[in-house]
ZADORO-475867 format. One record per residue: residue in three letters; y, x, z of N, C-alpha, C, CB in turn. Coordinates in steps of 0.05 Angstrom, whole numbers, padded with zeros to 5 digits, always signed. Each point is the difference from the previous one (the first is absolute). Glycine has a CB too. Layout:
N
ALAYXZYXZYXZYXZ ...
% end
This chain:
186
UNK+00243-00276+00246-00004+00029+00005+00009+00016-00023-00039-00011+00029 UNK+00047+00027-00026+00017+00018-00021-00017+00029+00001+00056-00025+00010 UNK-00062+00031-00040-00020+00025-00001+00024+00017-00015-00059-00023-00006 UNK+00042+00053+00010+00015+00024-00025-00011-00002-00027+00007+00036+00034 UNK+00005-00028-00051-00008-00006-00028-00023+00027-00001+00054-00025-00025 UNK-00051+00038+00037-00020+00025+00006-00035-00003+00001+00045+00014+00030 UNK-00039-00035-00011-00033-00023+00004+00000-00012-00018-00004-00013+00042 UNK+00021+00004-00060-00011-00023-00023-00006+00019-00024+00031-00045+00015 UNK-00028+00056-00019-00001+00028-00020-00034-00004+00000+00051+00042+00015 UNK-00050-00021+00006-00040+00004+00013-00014-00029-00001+00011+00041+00045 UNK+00002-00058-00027-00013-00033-00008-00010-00001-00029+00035-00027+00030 UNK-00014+00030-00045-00004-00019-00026-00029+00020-00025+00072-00023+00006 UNK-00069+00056+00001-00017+00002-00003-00027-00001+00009+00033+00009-00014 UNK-00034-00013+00038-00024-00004+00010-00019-00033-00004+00027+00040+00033 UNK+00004-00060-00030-00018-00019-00023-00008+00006-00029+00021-00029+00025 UNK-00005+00038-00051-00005+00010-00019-00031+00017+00004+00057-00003-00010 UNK-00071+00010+00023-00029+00005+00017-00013-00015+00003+00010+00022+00019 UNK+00001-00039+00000-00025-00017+00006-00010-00028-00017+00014+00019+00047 UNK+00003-00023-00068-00001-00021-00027-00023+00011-00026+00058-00012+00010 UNK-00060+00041-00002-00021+00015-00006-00022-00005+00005+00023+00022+00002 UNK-00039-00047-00001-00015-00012+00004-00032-00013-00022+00049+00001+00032 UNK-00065+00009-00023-00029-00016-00018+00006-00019-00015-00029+00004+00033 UNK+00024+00002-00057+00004-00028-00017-00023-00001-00011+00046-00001-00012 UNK-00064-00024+00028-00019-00005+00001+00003-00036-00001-00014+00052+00022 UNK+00043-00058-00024-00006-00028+00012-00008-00019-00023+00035+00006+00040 UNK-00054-00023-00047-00005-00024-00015-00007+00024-00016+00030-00050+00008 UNK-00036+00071-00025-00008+00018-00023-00017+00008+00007+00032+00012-00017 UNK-00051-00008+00037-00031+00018+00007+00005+00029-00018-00042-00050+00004 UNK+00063+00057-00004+00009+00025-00005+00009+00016+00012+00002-00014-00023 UNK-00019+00035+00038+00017+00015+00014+00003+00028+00005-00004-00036+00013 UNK+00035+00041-00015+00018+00018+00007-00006+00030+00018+00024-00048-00005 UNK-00028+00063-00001-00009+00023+00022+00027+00003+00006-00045+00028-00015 UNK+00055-00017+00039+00017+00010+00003-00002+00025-00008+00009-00029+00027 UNK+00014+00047-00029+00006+00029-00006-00013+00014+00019+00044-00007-00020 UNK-00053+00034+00013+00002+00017+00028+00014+00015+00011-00029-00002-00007 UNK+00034+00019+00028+00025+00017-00005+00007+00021-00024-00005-00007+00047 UNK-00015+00017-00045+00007+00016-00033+00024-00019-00014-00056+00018-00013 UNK+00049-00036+00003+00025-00023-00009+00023+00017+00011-00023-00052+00004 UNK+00028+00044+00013+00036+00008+00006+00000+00032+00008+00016-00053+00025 UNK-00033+00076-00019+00007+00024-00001-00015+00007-00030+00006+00010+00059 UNK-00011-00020-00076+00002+00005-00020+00031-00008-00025-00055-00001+00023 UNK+00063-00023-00005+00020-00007-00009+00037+00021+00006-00042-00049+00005 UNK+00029+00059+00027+00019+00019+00000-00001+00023-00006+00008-00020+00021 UNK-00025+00031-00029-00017+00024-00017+00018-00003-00021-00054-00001+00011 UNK+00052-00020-00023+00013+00000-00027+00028-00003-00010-00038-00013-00002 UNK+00051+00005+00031+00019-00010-00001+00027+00036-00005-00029-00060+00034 UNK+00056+00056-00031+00019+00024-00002+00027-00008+00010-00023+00018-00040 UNK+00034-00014+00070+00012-00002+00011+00032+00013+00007-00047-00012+00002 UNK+00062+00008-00005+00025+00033+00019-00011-00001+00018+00050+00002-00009 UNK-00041+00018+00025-00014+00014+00040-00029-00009+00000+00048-00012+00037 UNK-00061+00003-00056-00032-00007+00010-00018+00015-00015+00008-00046+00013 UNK-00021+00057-00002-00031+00014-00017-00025-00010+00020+00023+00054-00023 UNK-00037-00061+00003-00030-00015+00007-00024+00026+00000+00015-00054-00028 UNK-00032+00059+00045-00017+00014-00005-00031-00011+00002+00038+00030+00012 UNK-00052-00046-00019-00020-00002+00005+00011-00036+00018-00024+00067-00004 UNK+00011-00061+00031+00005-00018+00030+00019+00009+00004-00037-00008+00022 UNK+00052+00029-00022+00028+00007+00016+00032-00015-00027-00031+00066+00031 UNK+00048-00069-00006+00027-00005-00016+00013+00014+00017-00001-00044-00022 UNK+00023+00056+00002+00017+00025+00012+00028-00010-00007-00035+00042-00008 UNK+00062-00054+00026+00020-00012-00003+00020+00022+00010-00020-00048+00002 UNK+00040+00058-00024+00012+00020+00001+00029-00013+00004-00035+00030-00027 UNK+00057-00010+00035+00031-00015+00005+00002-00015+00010+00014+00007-00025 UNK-00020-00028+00043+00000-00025+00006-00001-00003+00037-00025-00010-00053 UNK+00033-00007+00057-00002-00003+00039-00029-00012-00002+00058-00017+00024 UNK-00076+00015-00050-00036-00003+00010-00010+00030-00008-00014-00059-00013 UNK+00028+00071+00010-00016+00022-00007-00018+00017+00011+00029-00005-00016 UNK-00056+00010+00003-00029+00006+00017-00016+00000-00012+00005-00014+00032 UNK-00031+00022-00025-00016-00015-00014-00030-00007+00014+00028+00021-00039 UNK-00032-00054+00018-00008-00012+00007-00037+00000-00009+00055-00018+00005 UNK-00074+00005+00010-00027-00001-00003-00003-00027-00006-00012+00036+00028 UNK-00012-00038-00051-00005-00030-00008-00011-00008+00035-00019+00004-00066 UNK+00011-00033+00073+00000-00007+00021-00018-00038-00006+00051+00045+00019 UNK-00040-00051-00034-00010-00020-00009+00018-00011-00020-00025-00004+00040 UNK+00016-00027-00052+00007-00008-00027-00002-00031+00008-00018+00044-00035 UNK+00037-00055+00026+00000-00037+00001+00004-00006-00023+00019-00012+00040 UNK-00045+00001-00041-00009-00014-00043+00003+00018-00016+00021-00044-00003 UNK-00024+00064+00016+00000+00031-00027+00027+00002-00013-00051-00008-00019 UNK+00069-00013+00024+00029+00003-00019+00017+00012+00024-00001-00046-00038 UNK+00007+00052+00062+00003+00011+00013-00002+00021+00023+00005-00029-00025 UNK-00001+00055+00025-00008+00027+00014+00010-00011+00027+00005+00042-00039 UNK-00012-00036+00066+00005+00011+00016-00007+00030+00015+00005-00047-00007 UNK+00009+00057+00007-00008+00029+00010+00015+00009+00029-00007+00013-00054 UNK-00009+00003+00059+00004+00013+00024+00011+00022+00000-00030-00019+00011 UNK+00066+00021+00004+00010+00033+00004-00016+00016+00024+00053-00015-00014 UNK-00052+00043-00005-00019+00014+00019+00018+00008+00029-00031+00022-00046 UNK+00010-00017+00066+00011+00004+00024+00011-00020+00009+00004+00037-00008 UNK-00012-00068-00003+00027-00019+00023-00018-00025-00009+00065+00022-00003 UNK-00059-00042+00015-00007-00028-00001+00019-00017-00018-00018+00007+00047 UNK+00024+00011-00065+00015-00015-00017-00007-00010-00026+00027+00022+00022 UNK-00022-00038-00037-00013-00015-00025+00022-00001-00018-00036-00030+00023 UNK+00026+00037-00048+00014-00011-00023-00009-00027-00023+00011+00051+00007 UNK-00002-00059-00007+00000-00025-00022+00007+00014-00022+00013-00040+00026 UNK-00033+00043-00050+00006+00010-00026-00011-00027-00021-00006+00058+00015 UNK+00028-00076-00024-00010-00011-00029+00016+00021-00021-00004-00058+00015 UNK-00008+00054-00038+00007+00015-00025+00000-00030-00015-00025+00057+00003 UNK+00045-00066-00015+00002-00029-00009+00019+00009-00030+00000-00034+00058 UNK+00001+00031-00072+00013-00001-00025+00002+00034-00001+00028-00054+00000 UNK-00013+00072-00012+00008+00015+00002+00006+00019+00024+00004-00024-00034 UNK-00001+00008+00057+00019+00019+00018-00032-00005+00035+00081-00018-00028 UNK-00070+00032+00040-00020-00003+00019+00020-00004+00030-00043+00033-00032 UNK+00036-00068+00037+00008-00005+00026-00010+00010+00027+00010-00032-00027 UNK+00013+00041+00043-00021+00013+00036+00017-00009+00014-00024+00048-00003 UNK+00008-00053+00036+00013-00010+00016-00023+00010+00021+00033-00040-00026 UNK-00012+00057+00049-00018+00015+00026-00005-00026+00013+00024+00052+00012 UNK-00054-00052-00002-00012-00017+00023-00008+00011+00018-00010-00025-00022 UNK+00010+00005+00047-00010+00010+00030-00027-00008-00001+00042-00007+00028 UNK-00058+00017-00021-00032-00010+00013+00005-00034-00001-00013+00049+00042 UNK+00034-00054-00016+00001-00029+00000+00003-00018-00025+00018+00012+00039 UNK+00007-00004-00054+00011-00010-00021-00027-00007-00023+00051+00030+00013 UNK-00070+00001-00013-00018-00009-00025-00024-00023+00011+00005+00055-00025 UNK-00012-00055+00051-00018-00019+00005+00015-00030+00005-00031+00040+00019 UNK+00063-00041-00023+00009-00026+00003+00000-00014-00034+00030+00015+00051 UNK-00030+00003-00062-00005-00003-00027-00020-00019-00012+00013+00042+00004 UNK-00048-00036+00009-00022-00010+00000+00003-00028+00017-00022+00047-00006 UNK+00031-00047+00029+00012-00030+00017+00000-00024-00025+00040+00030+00038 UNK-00017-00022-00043+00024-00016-00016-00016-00003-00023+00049+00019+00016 UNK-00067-00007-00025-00011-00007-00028-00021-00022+00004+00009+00048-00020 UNK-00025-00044+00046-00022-00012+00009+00009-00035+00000-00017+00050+00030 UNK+00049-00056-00021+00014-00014+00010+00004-00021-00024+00018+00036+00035 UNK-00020-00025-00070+00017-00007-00020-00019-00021-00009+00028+00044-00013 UNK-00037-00065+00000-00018-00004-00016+00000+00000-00031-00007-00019+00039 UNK-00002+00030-00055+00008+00011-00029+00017-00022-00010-00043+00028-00013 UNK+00040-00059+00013+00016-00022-00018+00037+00005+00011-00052-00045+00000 UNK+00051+00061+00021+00029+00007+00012+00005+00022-00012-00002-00019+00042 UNK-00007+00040-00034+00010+00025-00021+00009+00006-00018-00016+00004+00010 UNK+00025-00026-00031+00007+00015-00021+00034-00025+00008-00060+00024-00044 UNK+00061-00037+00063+00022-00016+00003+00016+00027+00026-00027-00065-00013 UNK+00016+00076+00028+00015+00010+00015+00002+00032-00023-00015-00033+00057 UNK-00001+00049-00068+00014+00015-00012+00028-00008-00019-00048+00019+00007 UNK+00047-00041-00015+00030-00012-00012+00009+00006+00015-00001-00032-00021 UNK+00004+00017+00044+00029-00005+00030+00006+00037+00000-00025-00055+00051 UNK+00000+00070-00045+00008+00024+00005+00016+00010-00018-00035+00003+00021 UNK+00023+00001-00051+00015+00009-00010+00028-00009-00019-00042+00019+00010 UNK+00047-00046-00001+00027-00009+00008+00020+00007+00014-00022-00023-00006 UNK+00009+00029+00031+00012+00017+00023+00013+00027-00007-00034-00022+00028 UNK+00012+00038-00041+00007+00026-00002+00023+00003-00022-00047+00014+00017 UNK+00039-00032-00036+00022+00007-00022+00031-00021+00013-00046+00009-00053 UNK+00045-00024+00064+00037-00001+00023+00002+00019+00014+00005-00042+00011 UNK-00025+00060+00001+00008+00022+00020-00005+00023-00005-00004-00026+00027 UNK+00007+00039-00066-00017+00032-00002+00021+00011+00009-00033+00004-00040 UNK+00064-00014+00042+00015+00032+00009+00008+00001+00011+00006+00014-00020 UNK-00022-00033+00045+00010+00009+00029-00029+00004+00017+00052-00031-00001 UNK-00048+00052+00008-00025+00007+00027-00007-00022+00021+00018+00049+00001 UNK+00011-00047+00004-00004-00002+00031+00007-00037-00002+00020+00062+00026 UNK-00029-00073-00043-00002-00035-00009-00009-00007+00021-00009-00005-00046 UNK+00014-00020+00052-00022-00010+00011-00001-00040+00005+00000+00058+00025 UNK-00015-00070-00026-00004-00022-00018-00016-00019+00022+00000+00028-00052 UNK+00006-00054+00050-00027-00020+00017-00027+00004-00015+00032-00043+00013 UNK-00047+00049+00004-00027+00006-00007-00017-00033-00007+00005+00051+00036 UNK+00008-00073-00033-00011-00025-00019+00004-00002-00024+00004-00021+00030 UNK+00022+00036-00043-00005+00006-00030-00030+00016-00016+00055+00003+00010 UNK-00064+00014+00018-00037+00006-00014-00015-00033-00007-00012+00053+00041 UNK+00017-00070-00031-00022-00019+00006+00011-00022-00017-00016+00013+00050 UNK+00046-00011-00061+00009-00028-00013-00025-00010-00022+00059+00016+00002 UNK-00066-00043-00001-00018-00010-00019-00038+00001+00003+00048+00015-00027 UNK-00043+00009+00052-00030+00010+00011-00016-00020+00012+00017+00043+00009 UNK-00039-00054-00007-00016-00018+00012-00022+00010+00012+00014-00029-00029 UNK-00009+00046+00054-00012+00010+00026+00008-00019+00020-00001+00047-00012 UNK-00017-00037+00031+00006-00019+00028+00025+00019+00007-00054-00021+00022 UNK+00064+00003+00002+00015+00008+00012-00012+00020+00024+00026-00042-00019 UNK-00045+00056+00031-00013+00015+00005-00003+00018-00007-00007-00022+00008 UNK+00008+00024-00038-00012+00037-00020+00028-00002-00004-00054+00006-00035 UNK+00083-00021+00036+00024+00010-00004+00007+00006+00026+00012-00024-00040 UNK-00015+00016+00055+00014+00010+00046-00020+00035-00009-00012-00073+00061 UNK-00008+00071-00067-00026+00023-00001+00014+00029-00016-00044-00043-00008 UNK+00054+00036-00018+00013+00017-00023+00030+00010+00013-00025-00030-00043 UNK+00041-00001+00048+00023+00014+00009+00005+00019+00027+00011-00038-00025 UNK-00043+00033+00047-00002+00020+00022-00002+00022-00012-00019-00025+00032 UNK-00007+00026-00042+00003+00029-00012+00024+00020-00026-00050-00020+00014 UNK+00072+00006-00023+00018+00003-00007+00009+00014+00018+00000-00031-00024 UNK+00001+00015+00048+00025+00008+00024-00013+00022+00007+00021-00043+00021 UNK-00042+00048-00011-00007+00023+00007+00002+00034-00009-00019-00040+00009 UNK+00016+00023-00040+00008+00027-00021+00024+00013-00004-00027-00019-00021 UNK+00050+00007+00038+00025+00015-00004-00001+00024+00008+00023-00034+00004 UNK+00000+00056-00024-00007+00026+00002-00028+00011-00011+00030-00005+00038 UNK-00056-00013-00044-00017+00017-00001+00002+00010-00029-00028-00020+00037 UNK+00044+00008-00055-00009+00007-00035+00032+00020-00001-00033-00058-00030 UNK+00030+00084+00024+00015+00013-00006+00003+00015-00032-00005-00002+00052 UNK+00025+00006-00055+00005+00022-00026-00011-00015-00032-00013+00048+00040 UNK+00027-00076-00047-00012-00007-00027+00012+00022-00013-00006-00052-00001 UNK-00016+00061-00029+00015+00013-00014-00015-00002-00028+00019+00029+00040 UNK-00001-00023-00062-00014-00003-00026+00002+00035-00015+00017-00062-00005 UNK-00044+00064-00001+00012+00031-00011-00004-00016-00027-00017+00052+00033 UNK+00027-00043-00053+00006+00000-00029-00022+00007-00017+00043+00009+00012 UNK-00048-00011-00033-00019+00019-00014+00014+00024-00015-00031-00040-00006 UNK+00023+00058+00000+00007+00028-00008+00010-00006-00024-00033+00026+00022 
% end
């Protein structure tokens, strides 16, 4: 099955999420997660081109996302999702090094998100964020890439069940992840 590099983009951060995980294991130490404050505090602070943060709102100027958006919810506090007003539309906001990555989601797209994570078990995650971001760096300068979707899984030790499971919902997601984009920092 052959995916767009468009989906693996959104994939790879959405695992980079869900590896975000309790570290509680063998240490009886444990980990609170963040709350959202975490990440709209993180974009509070952050300084964008075309983006100004106000509070819960993000405001994306010049751009084919341009609007603005309502906090909406947060996965592991390191990533925003927000809501454009007037529409059923979602943004994916990480702020990761300097620059702040986005990518428009569908209703569908963000709850296939949660699927696929449910699907992972943490001792795999940090083997398929490799494959992913293997993937992306052979395919950053082309869009419209597109690749066998068993390069996600090379080396992975899932059943063959949560892979038929992942790659359905793959398939399903075509078209749904639109518009990656990186704004810069100021």
């Amino acid at each position: 099955m052959k995916l767009n590099i468009s989906i693996i983009f959104l994939f790879f951060i959405s695992f980079i999420l869900f590896t975000n995980i309790s570290c509680t294991k063998n240490s009886g130490i444990t980990i609170l997660e963040p709350t959202p404050d975490f990440i709209l505090d993180k974009m509070n602070n952050g300084s964008w081109e075309n983006v100004e943060v106000l509070g819960n709102k993000v405001i994306i100027n010049n751009s084919d996302i341009s609007g603005t958006y309502v906090f909406f919810n947060n996965i592991s506090a390191l990533i925003g999702i927000y809501e454009k007003e007037n529409t059923v539309d979602y943004l994916f906001a990480l702020p990761f090094g300097p620059n702040l990555y986005t990518m428009m989601l569908s209703e569908k797209s963000r709850k296939s998100i949660e699927k696929i994570g449910k699907l992972i078990i943490e001792d795999n995650a940090g083997i398929i964020i490799k494959n992913i971001s293997d993937i992306i760096l052979k395919y950053r300068n082309d869009e419209n890439a597109s690749f066998e979707a068993n390069e996600i899984f090379k080396g992975v030790n899932i059943t063959e069940e949560d892979r038929k499971a992942i790659r359905d919902e793959l398939i399903s997601l075509r078209g749904e992840f639109k518009s990656p984009k990186v704004f810069f920092k100021k």
